[in-house]
N, CA and C atoms as a LAMMPS dump frame, in Angstrom:
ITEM: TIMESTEP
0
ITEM: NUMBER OF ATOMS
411
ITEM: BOX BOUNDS ff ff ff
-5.0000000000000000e+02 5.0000000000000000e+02
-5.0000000000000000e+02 5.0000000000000000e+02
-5.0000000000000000e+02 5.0000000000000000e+02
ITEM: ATOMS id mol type element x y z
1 1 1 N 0.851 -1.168 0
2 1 2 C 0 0 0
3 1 3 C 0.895 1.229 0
4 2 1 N 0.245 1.953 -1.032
5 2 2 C 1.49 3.493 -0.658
6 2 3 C 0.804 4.703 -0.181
7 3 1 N 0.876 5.424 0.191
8 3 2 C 0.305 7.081 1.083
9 3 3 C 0.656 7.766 0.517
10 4 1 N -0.285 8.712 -0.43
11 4 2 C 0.403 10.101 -0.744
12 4 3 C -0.646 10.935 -0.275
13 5 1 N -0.076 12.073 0.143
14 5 2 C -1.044 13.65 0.07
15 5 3 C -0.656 14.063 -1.101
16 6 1 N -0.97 15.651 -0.882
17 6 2 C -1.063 16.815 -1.899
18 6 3 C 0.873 16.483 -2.531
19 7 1 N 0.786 17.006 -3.439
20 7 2 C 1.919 17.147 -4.614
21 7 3 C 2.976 17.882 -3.556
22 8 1 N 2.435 18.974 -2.78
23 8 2 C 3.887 19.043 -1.864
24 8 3 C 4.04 18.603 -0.932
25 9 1 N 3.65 17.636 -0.283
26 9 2 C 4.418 16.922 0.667
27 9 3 C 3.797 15.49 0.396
28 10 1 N 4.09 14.032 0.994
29 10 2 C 4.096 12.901 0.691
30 10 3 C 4.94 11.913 1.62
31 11 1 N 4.089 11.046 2.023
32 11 2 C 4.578 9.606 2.809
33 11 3 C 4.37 8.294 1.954
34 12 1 N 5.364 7.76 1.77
35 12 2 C 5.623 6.03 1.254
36 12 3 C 5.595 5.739 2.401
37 13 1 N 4.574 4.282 2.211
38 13 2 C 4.044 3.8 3.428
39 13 3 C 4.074 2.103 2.504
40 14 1 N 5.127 1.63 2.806
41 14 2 C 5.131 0.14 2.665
42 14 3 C 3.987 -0.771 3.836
43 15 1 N 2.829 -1.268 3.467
44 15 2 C 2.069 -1.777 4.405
45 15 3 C 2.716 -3.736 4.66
46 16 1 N 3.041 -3.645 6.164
47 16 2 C 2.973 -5.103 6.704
48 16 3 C 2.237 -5.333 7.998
49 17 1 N 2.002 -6.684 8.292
50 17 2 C 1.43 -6.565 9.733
51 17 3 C 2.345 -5.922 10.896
52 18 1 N 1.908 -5.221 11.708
53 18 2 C 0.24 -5.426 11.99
54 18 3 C -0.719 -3.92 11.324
55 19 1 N 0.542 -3.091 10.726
56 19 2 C 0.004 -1.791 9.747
57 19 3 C -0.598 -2.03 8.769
58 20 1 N -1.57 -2.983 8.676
59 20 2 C -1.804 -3.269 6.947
60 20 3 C -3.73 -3.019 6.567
61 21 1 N -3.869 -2.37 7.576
62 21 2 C -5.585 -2.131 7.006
63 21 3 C -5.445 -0.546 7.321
64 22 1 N -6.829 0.193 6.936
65 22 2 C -7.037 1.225 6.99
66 22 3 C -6.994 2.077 8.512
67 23 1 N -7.237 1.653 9.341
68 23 2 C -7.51 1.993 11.058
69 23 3 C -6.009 1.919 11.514
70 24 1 N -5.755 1.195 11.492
71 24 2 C -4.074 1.064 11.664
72 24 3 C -3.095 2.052 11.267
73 25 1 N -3.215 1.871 9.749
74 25 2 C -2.229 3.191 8.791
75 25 3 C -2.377 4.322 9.338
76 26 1 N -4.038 4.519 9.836
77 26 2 C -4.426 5.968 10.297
78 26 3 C -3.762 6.156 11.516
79 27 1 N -3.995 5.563 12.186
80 27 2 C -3.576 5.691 13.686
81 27 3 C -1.732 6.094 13.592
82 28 1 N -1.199 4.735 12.937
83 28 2 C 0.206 4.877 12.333
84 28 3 C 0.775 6.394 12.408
85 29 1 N 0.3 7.202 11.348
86 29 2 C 0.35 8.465 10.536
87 29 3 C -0.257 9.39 11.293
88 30 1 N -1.553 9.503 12.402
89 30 2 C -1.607 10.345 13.089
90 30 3 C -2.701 10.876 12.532
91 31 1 N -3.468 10.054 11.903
92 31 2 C -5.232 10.75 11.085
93 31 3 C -5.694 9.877 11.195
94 32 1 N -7.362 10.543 10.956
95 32 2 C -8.321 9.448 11.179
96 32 3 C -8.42 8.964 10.255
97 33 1 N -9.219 7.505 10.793
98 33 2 C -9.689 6.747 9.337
99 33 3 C -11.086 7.268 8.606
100 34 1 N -11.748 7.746 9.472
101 34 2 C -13.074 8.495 8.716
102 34 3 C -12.118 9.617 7.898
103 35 1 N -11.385 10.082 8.03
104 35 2 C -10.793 11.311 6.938
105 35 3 C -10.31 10.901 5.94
106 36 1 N -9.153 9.861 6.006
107 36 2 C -8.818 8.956 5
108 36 3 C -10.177 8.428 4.218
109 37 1 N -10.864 7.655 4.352
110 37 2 C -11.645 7.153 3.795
111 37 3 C -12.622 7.862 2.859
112 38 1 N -12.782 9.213 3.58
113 38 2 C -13.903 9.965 3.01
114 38 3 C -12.712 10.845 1.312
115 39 1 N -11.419 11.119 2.065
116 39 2 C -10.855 11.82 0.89
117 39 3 C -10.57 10.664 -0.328
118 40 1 N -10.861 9.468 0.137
119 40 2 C -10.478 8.9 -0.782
120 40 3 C -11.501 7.772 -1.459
121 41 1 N -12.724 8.397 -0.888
122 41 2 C -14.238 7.608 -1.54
123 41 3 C -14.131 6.073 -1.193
124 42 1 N -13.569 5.793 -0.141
125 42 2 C -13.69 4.327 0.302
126 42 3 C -14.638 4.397 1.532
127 43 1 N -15.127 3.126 1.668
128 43 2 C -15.629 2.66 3.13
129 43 3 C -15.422 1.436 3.531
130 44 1 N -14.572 0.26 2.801
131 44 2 C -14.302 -0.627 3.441
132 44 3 C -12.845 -0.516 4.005
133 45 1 N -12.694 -1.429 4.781
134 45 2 C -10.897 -1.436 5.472
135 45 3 C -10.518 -2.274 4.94
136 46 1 N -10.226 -2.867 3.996
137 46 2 C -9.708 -3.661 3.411
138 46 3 C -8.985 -2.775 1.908
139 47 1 N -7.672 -2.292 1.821
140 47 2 C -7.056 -1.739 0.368
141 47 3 C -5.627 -2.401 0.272
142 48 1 N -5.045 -2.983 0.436
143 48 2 C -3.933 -3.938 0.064
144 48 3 C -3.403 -3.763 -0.808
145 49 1 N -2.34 -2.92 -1.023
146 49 2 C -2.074 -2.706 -2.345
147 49 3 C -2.688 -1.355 -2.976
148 50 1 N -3.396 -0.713 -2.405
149 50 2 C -4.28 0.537 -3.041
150 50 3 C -3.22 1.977 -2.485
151 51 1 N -3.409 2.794 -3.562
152 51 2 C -2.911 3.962 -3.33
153 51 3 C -3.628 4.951 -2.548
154 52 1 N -3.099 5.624 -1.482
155 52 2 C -4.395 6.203 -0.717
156 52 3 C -3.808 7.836 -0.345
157 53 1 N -5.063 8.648 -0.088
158 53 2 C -4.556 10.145 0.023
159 53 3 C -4.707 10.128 1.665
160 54 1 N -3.509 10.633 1.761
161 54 2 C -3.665 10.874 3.708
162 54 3 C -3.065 12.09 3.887
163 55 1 N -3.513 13.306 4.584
164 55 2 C -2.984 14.586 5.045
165 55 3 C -1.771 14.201 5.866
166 56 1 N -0.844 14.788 5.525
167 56 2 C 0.4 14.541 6.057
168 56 3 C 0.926 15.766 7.387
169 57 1 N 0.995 15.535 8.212
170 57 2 C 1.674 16.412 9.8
171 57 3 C 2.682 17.644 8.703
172 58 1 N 2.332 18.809 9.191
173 58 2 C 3.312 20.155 9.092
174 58 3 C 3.771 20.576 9.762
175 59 1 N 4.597 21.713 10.436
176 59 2 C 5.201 21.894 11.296
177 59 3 C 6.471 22.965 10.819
178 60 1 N 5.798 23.996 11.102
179 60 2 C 6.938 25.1 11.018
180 60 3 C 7.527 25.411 12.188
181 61 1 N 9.252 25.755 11.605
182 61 2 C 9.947 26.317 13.371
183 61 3 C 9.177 27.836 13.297
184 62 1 N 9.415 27.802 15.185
185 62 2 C 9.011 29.131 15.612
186 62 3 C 10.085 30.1 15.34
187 63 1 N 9.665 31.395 16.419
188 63 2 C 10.286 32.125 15.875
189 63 3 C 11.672 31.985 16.891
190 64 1 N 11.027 31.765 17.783
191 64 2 C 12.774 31.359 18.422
192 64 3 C 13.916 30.231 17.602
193 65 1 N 13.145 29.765 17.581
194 65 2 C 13.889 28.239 16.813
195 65 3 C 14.552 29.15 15.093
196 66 1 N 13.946 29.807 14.72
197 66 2 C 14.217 30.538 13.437
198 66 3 C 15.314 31.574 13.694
199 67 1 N 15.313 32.403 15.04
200 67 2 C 16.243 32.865 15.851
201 67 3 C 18.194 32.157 15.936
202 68 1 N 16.959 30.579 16.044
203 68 2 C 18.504 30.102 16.305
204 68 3 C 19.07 29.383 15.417
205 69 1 N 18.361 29.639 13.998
206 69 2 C 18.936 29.076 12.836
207 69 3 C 18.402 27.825 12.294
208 70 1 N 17.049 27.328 12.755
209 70 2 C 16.596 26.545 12.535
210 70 3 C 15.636 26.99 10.686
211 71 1 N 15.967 25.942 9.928
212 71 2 C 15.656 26.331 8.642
213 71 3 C 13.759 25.528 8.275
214 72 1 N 13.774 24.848 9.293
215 72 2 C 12.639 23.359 8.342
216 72 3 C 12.426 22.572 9.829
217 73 1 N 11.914 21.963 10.21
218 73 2 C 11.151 20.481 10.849
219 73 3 C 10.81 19.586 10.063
220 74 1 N 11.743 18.514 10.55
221 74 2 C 11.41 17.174 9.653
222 74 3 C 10.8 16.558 10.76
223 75 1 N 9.494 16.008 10.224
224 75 2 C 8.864 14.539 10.421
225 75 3 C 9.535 13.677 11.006
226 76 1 N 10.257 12.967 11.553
227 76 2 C 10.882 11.625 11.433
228 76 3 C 10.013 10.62 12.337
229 77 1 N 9.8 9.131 11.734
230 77 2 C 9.037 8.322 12.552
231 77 3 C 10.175 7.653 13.333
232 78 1 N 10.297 7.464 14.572
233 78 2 C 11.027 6.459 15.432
234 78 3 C 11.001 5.381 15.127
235 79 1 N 12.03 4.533 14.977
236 79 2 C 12.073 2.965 14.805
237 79 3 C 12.503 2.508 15.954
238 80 1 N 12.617 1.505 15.831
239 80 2 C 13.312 0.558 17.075
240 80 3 C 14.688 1.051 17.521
241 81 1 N 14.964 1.081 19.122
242 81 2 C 16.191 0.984 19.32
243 81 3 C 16.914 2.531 18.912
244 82 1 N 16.111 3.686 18.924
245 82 2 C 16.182 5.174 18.352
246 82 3 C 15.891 5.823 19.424
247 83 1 N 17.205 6.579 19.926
248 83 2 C 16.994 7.428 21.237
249 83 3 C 17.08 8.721 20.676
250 84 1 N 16.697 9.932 21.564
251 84 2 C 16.892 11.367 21.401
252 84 3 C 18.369 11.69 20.586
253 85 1 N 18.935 10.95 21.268
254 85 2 C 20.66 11.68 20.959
255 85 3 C 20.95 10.233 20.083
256 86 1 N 20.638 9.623 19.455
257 86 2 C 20.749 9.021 18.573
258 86 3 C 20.326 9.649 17.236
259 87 1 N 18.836 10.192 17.219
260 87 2 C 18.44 10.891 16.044
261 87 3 C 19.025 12.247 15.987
262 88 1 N 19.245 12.63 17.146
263 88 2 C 20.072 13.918 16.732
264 88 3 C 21.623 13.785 15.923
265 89 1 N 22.119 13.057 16.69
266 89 2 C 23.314 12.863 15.7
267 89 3 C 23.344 11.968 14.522
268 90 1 N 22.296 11.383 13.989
269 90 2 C 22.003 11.188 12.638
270 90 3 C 21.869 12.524 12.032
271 91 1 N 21.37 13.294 12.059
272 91 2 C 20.73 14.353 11.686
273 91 3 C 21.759 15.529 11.68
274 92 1 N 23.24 15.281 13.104
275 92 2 C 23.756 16.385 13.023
276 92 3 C 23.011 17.92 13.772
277 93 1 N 21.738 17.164 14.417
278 93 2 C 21.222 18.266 15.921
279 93 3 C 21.239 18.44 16.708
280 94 1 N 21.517 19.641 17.571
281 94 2 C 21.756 19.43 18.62
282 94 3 C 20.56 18.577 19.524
283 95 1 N 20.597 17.876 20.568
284 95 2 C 19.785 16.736 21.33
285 95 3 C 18.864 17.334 21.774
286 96 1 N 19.577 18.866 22.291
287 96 2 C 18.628 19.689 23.725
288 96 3 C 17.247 20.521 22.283
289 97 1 N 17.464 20.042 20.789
290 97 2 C 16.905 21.642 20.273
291 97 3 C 15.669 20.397 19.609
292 98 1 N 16.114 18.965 19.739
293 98 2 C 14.931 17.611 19.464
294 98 3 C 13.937 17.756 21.069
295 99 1 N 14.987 17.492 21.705
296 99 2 C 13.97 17.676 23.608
297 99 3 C 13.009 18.813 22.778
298 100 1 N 13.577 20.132 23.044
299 100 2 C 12.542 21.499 22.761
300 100 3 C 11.573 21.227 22.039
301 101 1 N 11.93 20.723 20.853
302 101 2 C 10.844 20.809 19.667
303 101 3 C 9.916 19.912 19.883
304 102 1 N 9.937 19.233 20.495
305 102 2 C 8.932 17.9 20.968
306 102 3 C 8.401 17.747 22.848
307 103 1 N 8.994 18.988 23.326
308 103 2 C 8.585 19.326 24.307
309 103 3 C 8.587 18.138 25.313
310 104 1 N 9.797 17.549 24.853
311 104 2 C 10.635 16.59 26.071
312 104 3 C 11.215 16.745 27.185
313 105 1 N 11.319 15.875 27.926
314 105 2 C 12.577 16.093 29.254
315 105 3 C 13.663 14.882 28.819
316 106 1 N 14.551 14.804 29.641
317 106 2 C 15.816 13.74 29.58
318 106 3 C 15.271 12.57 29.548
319 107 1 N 13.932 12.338 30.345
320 107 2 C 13.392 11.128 30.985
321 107 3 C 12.242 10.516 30.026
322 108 1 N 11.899 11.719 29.243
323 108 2 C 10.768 11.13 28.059
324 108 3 C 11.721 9.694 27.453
325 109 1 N 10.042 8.797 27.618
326 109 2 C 10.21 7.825 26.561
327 109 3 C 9.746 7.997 25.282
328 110 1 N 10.491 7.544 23.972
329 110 2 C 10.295 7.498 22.946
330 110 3 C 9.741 6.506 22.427
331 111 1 N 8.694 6.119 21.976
332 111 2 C 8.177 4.44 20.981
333 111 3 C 8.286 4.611 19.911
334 112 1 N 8.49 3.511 18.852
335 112 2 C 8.465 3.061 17.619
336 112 3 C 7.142 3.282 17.039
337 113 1 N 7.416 3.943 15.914
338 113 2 C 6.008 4.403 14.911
339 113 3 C 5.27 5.496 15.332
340 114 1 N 6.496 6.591 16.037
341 114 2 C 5.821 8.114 16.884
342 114 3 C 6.98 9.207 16.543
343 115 1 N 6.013 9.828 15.317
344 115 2 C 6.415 10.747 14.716
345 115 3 C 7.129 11.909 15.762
346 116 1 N 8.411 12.236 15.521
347 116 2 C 8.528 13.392 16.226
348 116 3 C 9.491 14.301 15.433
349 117 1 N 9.508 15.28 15.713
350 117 2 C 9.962 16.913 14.833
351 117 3 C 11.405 16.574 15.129
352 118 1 N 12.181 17.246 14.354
353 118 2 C 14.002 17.479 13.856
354 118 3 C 14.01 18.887 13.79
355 119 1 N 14.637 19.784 14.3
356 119 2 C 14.715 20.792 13.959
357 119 3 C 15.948 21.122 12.987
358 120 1 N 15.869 21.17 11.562
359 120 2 C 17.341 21.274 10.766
360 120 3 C 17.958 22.987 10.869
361 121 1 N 19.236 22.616 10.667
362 121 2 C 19.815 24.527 10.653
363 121 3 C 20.08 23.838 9.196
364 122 1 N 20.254 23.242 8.39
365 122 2 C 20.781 22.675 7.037
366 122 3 C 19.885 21.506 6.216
367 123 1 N 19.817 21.914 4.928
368 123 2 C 19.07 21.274 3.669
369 123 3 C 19.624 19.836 4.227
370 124 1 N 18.741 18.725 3.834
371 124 2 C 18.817 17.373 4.013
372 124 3 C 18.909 16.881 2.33
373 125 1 N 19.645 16.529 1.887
374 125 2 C 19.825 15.99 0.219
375 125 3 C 18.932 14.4 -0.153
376 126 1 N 18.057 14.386 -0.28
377 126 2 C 17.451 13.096 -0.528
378 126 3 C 18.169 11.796 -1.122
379 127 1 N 19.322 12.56 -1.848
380 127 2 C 20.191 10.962 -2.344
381 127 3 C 20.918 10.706 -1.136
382 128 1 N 21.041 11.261 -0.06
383 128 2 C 21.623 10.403 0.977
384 128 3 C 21.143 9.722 1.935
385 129 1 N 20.981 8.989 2.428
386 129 2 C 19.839 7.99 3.429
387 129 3 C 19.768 8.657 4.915
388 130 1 N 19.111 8.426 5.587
389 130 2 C 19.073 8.976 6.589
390 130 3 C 20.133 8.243 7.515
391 131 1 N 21.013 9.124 8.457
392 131 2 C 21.86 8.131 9.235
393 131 3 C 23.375 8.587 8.837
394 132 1 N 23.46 8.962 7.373
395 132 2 C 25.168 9.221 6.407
396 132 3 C 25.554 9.905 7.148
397 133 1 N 24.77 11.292 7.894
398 133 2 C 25.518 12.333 8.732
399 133 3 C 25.866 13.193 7.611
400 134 1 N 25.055 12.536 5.76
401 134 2 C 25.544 13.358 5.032
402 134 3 C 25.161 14.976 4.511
403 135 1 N 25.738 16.008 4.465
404 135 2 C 24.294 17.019 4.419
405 135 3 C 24.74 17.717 2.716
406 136 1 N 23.892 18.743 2.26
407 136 2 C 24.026 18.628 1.071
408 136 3 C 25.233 19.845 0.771
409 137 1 N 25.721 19.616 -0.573
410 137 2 C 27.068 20.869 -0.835
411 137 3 C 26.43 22.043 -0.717
C-alpha cells in the first residue's frame, strides 16, 4: 500500500502486519480513518495494495527556533532501538533543540512508529539515506 497527500508533501508507506488495514495506517500516521476514507471515496478497510490520500503532519519552526537558525522540521518516525541523541546525531542536531521541539525532558520515553519533529539549521539531500551524517554541498 502506498500514502500520498497533496503534490507538496508525501509519505511512502510500505504496508505489513500489523500496519496493513485502513484503522491502523491511520492511527500509524496520526489521522483518522473516517478522513482517509472519506478523501479517498472508500468505506471498506480492506485496500492492500491501493494507493491512498492521507494529510500529512506540518510543522513550522518558531520564531525562536528561526532565531537560532533553525531552517525546516522534519517529520521523522522512530524505529526501534532510536533514542533522542541518537536521532540527533544522525541528523547532526543538537539533542537539547529535538527535547525542545517535541517538548521533552531527559526522561521522556520514545516508541516506535511516533512521529517526532528534527529541527534542521541545514538542507537534508534526498540521495543520501538517513543516518550518512551526510548534508548537502
Amino acid at each position: 500500500m502506498v500514502i500520498a497527500a497533496d503534490p507538496s508533501s508525501y509519505v511512502t508507506f510500505r504496508s505489513q502486519p500489523p500496519y496493513d488495514d485502513l484503522i491502523s495506517i491511520a492511527r500509524l500516521l496520526g489521522a483518522e480513518a473516517s478522513s482517509v476514507a472519506s478523501c479517498n471515496n472508500i468505506s471498506s478497510n480492506d485496500h492492500a495494495g491501493a494507493k491512498l490520500k492521507v494529510e500529512v503532519g506540518c510543522a513550522c519552526p518558531s520564531a525562536k527556533q528561526m532565531e537560532n537558525g533553525v531552517i525546516s522540521l522534519l517529520i521523522y518516525m522512530v524505529t526501534w532501538n532510536d533514542t533522542v541523541t541518537l536521532i540527533g546525531e544522525n541528523f547532526g542536531v543538537d539533542v537539547h533543540s529535538v527535547l525542545d521541539a517535541n517538548m521533552f525532558s531527559w526522561s521522556s520515553t520514545i516508541y516506535p512508529f511516533t512521529p517526532i519533529l528534527v529541527p534542521l539549521k541545514h538542507e537534508i539531500c534526498t540521495a543520501n539515506p538517513v543516518g550518512t551524517k551526510s548534508l548537502c554541498p
